[in-house]
N, C-alpha and C positions, 0 to 999 in steps of 0.2 A: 696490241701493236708492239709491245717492248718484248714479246715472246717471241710472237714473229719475225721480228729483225734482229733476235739473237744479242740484245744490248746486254749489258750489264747492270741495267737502272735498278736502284735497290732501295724504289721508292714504294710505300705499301699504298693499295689500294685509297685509301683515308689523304693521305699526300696526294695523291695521284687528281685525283676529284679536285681537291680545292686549288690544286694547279690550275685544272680545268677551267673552273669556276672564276677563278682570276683574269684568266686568258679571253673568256666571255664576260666579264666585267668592263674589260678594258676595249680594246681594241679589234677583236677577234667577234667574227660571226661563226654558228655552227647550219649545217644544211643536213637532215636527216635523209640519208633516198630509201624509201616502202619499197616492198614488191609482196602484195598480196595481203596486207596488214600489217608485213611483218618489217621490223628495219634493216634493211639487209648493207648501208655503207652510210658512212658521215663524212663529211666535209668541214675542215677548220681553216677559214683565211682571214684576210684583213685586208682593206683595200687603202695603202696609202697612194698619195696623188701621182700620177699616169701609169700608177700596175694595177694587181693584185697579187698578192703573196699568198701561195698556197700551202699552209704549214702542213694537214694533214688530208690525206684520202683512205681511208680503212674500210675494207670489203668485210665483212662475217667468213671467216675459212671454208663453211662448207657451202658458202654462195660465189667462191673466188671459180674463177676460167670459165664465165657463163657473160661475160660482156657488162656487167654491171659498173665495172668502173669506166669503162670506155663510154658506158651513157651519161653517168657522171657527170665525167669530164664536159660531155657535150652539151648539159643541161647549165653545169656552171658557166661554160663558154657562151651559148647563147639566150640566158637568162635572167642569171645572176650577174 
């Protein structure tokens, strides 16, 4: 995600993780979406009282412009 959006973040994979790890410790749920066996987008929110905050939605590059986030979206909308 930090490639694709061109950041500057100059945190090494080992950082990166236990950010993670933190983030689902705490407050934060993760939602994996399959297609085929395979994981092809994640989901990272948290739901404080009367929203949900949707920190992350990450497609896999060579699964992007095939509708995958758009069902996402619409799985976390009417499910989650």
């Amino acid at each position: 995600m930090i490639r694709d959006e061109g950041r500057r973040n100059r945190m090494t994979v080992p950082e990166l993780e236990q950010r993670m790890k933190s983030w689902l410790a705490s407050e934060y749920v993760a939602v994996l979406f399959e297609n085929g066996g395979e994981v092809v987008a994640y989901a990272l929110y948290r739901e404080p009282p009367e929203e949900i905050y949707l920190r992350q939605l990450f497609v896999v590059r060579n699964r992007r412009r095939k509708g995958i986030g758009k069902k996402a979206i619409k799985i976390l909308r009417s499910k989650i």
